[in-house]
KEDODREN-414343 format. One line per field, with one value per atom (N, C-alpha, C): residue in one letter; chain; atom name; x, y, z. Coordinates in pm, 1 decimal. Each point is the difference from the previous one (the first is absolute). Layout:
BEGIN
rest	c(a  ...);
kette	c(A  ...);
atom	c(CA  ...);
c1	c(X  ...);
c2	c(Y  ...);
c3	c(Z  ...);
***
This chain:
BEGIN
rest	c(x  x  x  x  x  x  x  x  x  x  x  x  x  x  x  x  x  x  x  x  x  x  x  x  x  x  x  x  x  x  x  x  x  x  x  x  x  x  x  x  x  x  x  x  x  x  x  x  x  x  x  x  x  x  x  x  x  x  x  x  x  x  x  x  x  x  x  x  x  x  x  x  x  x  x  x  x  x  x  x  x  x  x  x  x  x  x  x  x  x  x  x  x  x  x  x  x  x  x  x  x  x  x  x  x  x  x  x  x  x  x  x  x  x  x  x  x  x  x  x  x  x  x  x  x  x  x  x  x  x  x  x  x  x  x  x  x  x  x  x  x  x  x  x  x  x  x  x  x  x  x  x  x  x  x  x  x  x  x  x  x  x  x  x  x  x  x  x  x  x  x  x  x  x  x  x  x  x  x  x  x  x  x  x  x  x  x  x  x  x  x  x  x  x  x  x  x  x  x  x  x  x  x  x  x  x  x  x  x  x  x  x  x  x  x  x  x  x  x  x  x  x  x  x  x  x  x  x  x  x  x  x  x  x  x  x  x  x  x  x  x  x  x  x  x  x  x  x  x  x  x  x  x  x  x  x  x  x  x  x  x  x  x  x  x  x  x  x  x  x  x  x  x  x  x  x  x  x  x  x  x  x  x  x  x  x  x  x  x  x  x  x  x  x  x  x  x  x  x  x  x  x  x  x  x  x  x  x  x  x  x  x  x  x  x  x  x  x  x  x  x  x  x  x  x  x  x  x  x  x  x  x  x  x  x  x  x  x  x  x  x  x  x  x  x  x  x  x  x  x  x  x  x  x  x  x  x  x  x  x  x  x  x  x  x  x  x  x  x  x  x  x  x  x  x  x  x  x  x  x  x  x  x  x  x  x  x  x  x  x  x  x  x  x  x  x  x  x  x  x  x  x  x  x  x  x  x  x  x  x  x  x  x  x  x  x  x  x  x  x  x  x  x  x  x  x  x  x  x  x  x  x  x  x  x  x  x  x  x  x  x  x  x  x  x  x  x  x  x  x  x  x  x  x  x  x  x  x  x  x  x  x  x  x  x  x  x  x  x  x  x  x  x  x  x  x  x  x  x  x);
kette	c(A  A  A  A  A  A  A  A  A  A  A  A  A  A  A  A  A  A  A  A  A  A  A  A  A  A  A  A  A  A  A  A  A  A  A  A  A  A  A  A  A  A  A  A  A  A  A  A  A  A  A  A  A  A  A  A  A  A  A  A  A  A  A  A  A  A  A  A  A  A  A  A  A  A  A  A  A  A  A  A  A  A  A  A  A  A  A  A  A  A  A  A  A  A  A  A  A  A  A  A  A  A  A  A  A  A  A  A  A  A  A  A  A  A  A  A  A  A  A  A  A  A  A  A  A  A  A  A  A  A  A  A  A  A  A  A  A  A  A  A  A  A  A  A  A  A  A  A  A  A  A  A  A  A  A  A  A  A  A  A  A  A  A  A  A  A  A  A  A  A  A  A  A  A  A  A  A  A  A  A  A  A  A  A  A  A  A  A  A  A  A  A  A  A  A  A  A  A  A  A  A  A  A  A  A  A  A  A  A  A  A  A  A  A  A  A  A  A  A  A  A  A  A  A  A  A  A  A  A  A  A  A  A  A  A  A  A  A  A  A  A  A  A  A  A  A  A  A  A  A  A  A  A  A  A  A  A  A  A  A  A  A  A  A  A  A  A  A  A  A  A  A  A  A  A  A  A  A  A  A  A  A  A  A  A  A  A  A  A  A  A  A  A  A  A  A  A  A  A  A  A  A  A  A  A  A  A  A  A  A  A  A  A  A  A  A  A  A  A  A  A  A  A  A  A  A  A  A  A  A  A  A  A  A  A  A  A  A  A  A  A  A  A  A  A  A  A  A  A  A  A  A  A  A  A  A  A  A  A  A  A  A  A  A  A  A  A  A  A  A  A  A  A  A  A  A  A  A  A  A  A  A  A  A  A  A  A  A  A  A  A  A  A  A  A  A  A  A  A  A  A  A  A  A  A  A  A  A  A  A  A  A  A  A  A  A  A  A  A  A  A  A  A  A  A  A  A  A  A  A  A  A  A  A  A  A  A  A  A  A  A  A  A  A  A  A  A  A  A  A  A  A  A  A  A  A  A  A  A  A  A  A  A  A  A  A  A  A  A  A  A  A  A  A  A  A  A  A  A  A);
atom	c(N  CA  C  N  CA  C  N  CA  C  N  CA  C  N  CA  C  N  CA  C  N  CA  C  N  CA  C  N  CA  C  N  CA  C  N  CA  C  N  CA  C  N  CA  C  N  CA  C  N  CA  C  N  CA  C  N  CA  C  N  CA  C  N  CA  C  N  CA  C  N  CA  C  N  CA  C  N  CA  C  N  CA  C  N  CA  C  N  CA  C  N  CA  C  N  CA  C  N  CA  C  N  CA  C  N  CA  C  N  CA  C  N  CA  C  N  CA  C  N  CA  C  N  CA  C  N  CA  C  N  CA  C  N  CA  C  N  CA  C  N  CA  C  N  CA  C  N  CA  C  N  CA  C  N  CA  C  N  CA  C  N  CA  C  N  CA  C  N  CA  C  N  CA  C  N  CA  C  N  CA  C  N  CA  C  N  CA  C  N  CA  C  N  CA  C  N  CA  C  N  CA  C  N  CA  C  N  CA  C  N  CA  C  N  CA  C  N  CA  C  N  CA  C  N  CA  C  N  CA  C  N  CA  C  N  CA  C  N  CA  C  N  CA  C  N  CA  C  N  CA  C  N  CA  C  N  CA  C  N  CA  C  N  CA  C  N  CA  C  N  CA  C  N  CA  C  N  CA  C  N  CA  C  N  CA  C  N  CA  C  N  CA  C  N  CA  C  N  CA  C  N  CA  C  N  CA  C  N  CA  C  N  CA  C  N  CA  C  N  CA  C  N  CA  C  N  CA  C  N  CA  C  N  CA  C  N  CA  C  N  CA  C  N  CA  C  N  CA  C  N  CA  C  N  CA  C  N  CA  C  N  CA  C  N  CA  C  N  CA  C  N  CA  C  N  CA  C  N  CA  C  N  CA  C  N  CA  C  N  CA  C  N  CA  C  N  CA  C  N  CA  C  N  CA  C  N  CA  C  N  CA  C  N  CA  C  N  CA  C  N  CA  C  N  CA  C  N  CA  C  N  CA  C  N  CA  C  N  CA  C  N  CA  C  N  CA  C  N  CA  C  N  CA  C  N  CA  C  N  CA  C  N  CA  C  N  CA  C  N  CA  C  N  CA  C  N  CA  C  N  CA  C  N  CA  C  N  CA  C  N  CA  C  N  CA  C  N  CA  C  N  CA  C  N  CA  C  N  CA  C  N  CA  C  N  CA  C  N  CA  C  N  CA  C  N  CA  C  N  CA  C  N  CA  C  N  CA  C  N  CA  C  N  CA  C  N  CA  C  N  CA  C  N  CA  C  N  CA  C);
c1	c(82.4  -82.4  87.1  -34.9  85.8  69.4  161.3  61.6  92.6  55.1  81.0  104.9  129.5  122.7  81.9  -10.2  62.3  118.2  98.7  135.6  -53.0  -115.3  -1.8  -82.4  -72.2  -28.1  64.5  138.7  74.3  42.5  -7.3  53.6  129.1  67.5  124.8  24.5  61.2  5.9  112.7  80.7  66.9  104.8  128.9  83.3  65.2  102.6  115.9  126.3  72.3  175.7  -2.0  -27.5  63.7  -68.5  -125.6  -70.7  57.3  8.5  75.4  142.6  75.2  164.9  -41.4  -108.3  -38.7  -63.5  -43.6  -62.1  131.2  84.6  115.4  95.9  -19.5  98.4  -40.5  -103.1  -99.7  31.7  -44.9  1.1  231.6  97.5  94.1  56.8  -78.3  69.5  -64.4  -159.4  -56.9  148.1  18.6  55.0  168.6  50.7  105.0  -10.0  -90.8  -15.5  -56.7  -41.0  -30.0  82.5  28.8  81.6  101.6  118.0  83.9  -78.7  -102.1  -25.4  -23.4  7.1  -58.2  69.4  220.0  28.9  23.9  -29.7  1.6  -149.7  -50.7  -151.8  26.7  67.0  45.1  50.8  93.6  101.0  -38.1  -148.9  -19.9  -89.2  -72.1  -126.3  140.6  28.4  136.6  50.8  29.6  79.7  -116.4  -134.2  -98.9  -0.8  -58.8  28.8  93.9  151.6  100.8  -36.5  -8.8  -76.3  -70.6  -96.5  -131.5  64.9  59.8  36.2  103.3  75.2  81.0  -114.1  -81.8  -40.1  -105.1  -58.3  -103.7  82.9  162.5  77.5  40.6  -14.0  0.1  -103.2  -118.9  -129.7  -56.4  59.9  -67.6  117.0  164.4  70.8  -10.7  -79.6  -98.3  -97.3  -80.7  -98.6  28.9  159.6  5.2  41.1  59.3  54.9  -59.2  -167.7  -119.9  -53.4  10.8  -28.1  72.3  111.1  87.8  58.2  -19.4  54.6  163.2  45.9  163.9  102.1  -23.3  72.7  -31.5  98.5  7.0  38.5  -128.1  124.7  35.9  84.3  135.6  -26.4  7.6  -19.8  131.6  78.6  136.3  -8.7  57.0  13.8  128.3  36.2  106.7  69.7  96.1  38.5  73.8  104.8  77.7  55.6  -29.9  10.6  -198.7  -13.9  -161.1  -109.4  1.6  -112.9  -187.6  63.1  -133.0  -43.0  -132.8  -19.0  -65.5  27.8  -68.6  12.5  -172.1  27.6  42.7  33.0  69.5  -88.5  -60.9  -51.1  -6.4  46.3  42.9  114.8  86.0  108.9  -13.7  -118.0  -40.9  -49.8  1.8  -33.5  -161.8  -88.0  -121.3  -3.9  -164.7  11.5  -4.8  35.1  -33.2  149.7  3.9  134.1  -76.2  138.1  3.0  149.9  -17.8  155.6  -53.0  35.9  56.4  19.5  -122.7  55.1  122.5  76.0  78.0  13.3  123.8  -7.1  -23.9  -42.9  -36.8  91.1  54.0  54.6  4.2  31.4  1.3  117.7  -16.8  65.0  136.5  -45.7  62.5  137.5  -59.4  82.7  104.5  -78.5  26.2  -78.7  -42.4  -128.9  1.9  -148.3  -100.5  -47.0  -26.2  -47.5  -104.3  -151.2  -46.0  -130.4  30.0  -57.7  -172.4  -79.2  -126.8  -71.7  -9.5  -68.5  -143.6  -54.3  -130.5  -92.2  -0.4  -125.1  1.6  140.3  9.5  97.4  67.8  88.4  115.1  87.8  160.5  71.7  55.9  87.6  134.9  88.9  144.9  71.1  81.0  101.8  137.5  120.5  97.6  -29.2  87.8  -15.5  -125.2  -64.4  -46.0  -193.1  -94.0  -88.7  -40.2  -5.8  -29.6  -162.3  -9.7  -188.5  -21.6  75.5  -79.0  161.2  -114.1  108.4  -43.1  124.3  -64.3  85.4  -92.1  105.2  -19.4  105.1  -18.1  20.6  -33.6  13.5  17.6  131.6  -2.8  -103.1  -41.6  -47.5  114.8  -30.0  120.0  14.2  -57.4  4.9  72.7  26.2  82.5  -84.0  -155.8  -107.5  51.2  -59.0  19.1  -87.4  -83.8  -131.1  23.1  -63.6  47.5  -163.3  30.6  -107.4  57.4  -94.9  48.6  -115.9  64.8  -58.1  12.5  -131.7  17.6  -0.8  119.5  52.2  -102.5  -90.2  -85.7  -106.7  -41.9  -175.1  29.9  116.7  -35.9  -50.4  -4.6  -132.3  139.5  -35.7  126.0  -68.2  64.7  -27.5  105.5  -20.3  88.7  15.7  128.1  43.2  79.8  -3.3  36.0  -54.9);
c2	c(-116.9  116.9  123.6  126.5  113.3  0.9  -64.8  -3.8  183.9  15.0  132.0  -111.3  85.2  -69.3  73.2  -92.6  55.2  79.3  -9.8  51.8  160.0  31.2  148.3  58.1  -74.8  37.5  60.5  -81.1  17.2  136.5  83.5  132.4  -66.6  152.3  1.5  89.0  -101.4  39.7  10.1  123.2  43.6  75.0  -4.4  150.7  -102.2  66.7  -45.9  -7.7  -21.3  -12.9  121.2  62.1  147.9  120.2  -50.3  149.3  8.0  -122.5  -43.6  89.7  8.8  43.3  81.7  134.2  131.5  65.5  -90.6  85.6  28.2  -135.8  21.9  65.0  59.9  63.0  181.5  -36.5  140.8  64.8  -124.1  14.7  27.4  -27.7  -6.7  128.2  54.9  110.1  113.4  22.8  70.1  -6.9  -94.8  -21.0  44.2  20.2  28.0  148.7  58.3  146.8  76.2  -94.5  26.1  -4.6  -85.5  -41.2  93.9  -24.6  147.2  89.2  104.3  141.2  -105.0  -70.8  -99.5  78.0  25.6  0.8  192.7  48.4  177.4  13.3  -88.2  29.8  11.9  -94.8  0.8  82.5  70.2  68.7  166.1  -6.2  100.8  15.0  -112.7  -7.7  57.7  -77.6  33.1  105.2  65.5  158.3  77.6  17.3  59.6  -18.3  -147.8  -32.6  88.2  9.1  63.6  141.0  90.8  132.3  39.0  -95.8  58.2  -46.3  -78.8  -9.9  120.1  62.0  116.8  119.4  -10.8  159.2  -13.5  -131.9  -24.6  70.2  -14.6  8.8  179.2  33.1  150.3  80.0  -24.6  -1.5  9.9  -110.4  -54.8  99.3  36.4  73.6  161.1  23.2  106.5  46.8  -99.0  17.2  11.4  -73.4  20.2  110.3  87.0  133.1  129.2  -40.0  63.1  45.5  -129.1  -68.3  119.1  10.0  32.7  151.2  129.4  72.9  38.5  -79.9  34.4  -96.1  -146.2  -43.6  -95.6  75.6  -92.9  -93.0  -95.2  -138.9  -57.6  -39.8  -31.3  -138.2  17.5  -125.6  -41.6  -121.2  -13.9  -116.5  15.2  -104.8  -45.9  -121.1  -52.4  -82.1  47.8  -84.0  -143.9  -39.9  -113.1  -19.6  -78.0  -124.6  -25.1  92.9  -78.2  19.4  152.9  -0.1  16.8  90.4  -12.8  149.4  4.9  146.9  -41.2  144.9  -28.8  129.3  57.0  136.3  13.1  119.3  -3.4  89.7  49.1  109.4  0.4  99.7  33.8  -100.5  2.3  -115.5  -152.5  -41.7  -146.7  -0.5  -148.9  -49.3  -13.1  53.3  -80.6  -105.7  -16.4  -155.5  1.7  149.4  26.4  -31.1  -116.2  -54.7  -146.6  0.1  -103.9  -41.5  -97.8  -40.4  -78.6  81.7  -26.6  -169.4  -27.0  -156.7  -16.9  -124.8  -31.7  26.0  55.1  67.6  145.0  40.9  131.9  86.8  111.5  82.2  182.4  67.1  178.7  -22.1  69.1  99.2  93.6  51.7  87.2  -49.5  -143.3  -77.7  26.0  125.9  37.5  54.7  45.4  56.7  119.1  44.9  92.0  25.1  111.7  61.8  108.9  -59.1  110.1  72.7  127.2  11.8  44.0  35.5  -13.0  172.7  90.9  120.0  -38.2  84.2  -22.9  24.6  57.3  -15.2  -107.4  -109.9  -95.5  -13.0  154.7  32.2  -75.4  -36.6  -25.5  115.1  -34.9  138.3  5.7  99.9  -38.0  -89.1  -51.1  -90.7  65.6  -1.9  39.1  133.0  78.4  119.9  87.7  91.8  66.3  -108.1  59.8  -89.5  -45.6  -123.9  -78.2  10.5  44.6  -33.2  -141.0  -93.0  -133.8  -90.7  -108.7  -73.2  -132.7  -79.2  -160.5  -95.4  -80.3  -174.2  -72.6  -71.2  -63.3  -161.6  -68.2  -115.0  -65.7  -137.5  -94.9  -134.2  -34.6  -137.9  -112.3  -98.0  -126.9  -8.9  68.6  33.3  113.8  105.0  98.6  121.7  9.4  85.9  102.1  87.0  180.2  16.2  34.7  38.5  112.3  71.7  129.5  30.5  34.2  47.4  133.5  68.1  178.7  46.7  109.9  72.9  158.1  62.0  100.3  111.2  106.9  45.4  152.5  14.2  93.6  -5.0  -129.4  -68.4  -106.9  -96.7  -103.2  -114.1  29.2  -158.0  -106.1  -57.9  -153.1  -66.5  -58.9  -54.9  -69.4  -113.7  -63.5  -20.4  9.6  41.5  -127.0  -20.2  -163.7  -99.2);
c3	c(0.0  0.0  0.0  -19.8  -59.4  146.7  32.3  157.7  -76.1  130.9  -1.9  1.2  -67.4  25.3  122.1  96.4  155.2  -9.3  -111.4  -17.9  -16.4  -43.1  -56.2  140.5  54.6  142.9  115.2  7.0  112.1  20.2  85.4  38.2  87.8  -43.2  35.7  177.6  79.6  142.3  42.1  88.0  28.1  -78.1  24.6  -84.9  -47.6  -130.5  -2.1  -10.2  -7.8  57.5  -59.1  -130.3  -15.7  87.1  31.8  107.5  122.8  37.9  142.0  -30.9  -96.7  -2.2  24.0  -114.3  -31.3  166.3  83.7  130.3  83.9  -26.4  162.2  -55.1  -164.4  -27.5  73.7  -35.3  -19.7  196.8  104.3  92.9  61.4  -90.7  62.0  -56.1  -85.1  -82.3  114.8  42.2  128.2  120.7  36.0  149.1  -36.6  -104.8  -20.1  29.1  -103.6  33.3  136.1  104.1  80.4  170.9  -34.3  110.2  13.3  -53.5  41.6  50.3  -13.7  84.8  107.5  61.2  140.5  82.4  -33.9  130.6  -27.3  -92.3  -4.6  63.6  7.1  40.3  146.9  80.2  131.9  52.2  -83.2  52.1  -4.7  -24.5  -59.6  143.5  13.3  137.1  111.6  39.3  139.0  -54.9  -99.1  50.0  8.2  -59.9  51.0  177.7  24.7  121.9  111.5  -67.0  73.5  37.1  -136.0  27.5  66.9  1.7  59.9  149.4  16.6  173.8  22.3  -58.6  49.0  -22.6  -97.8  10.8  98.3  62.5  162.7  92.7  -7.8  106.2  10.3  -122.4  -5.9  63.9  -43.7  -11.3  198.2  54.5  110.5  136.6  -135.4  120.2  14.0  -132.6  -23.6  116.9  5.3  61.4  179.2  14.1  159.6  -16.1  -93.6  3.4  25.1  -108.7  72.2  112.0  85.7  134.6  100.5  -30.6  123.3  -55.5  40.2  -12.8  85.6  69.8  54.6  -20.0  -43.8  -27.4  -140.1  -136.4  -97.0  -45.5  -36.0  -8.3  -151.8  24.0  -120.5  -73.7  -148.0  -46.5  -73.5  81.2  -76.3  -85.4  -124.0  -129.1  37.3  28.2  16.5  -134.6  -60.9  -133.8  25.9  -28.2  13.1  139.0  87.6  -68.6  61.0  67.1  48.9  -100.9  -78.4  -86.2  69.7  83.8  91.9  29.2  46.1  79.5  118.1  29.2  143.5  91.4  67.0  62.4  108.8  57.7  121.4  59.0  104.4  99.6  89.5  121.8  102.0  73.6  -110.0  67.4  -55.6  -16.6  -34.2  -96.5  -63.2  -95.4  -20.5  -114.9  11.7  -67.7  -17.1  -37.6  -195.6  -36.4  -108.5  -75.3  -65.0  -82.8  -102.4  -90.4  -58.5  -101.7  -68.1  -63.7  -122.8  -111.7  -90.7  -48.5  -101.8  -15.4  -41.2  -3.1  -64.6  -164.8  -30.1  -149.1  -3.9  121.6  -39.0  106.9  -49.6  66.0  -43.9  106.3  17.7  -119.5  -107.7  -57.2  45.1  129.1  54.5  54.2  79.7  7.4  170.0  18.7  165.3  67.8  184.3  -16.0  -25.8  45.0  -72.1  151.2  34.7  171.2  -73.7  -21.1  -34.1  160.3  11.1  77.7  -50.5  96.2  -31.9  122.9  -89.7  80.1  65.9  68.5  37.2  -76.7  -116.0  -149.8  -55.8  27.1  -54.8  -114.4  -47.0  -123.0  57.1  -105.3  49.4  19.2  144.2  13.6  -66.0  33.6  -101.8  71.0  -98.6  32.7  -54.8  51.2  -61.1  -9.0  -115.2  -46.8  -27.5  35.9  -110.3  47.6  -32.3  -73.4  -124.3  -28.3  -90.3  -84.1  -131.0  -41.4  16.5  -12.5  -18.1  58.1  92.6  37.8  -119.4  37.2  -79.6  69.2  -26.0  58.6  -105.1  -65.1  -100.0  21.6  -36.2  4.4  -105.3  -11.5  -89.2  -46.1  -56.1  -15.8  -43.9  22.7  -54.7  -140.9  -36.4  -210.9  -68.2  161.8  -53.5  -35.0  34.3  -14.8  131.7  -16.4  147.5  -36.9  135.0  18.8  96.0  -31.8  167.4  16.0  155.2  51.2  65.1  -67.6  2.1  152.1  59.5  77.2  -12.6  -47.9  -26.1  143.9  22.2  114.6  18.7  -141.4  38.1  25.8  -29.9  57.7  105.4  -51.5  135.2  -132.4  -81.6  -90.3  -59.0  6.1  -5.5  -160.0  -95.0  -118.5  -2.0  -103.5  -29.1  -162.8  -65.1  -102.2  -75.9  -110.3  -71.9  16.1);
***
């Protein structure tokens, strides 16, 4: 009776050996271009990271400066070998510090004694007054980032 011939029936199921090459090619050519920014992507989070913890530390030795009209307290950048800050007022240490991950270091490379008026402006250091102070910092890639303090407002940014 009029049969179908089963051979013209059969559908075709699953991929084959050339789509299979064409996807993991498709997928290794993505991960090539991607991967590298992985560790500039990192390094990019942690020196943000770094910044934003020195200009808190500006920011927060600011605000005790506010606080207290007779005694100003001092925010020192320490370069090699510790890589750290940390404020000082009325003789002692507060609890306002931190250090520098590994890889990263002051620029300056010695300290930095910046003092802090009661508006919160930086007062002078050294000679003369200064418009803008900065602390600069390295990353392990060889990037400087500075975080500027402007000596006629007091407003802190960070720059690179």
């Amino acid at each position: 009776m009029g049969g179908v011939n089963k051979s013209s029936v059969e559908r075709r199921s699953g991929y084959l050996l050339a789509e299979l090459c064409w996807g993991i090619a498709l997928m290794a050519l993505v991960a090539s271009v991607t991967i590298p920014f992985g560790h500039h992507w990192q390094e990019t989070i942690r020196s943000d990271w770094v910044m934003q913890e020195l200009v808190n530390a500006i920011e927060e030795t600011q605000a005790v400066a506010r606080g207290n009209s007779l005694v100003t307290p001092i925010l020192i950048v320490s370069g090699t070998p510790e890589n750290a800050w940390y404020v000082v007022y009325q003789s002692r240490q507060l609890p306002i510090r931190g250090t520098l991950p590994k890889g990263y270091s002051f620029t300056a490379g010695k300290r930095l004694f910046l003092t802090f008026q009661k508006n919160g402006r930086v007062g002078t250091v050294g000679y003369g007054a200064e418009r803008v102070h900065r602390i600069a910092v390295r990353t392990p890639s060889g990037r400087v980032r500075t975080v500027v303090i402007s000596a006629q407002t007091g407003r802190v940014r960070v720059e690179g």
